[in-house]
KOLKOLDO-222003 format. One record per residue (C-alpha): x, y negated, z. Coordinates in pm, whole numbers. Layout:
BEGIN
X, Y, Z
...
//
This chain:
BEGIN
9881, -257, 2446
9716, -498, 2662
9350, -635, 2587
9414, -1003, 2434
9197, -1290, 2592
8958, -1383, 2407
9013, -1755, 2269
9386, -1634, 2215
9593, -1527, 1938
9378, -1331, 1707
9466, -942, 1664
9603, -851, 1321
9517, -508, 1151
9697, -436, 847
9489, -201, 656
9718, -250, 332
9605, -62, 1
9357, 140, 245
9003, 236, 71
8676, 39, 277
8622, 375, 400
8968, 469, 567
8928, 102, 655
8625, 118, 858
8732, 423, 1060
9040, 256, 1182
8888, -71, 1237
8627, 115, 1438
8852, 275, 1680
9038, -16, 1706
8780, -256, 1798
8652, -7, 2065
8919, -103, 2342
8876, -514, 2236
8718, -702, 2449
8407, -917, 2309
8471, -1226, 2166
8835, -1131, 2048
8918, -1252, 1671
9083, -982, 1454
9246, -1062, 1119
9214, -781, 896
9462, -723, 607
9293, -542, 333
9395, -539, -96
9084, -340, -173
8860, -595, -326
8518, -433, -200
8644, -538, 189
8462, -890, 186
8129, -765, 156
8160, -414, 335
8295, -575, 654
8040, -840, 650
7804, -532, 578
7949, -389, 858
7934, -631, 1115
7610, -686, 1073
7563, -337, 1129
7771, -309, 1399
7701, -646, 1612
8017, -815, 1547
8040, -1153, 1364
8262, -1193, 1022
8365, -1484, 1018
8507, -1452, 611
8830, -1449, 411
9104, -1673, 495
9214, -1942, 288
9566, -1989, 408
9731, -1618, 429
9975, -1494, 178
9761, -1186, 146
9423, -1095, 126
9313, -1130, 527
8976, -1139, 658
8851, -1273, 1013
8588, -1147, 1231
8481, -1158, 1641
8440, -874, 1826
8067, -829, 1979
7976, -838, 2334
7819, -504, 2308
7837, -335, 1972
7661, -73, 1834
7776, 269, 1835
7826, 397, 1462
7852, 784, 1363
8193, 904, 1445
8286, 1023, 1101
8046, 759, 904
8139, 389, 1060
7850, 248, 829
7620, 499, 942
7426, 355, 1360
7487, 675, 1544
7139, 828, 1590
//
């Protein structure tokens, strides 16, 4: 896969009927070879996704940008960070210490 530019066509991630957890792990290692700034549009059905993405952005150092109105399933936006923050490799919502 080649990196996207940033400004482009967003990434999409369908994470289906995955739990926030499973969620965050694959997000994580996904995001990792994004360059910052890239928008990612995350497909997610589990309803705790809106606030533990935003959660973990925040935590993280990328932006969520919030649901969007428009898709035909439940899809979330967010921009990658110029330089994230490392989080444990088998806890995403933990900062690696």
């Amino acid at each position: 896969m080649t990196a996207p530019v940033p400004g482009g066509e967003p990434v999409v991630i369908d994470g289906g009927d995955r739990s926030c957890v499973r969620l965050l792990l694959e997000l994580r290692g996904r995001l990792a070879d994004l360059p910052g700034g890239t928008v990612v549009h995350l497909i997610a059905s589990d309803p705790a996704a809106p606030l533990d993405l935003a959660a973990w952005c925040h935590l993280t150092g990328h932006v969520y940008l919030g649901p969007l109105a428009d898709a035909a399933r439940a899809t979330y936006a967010l921009r990658t960070g110029d330089r994230p923050r490392a989080t444990d490799p088998a806890s995403p919502w933990r900062p690696r210490s």
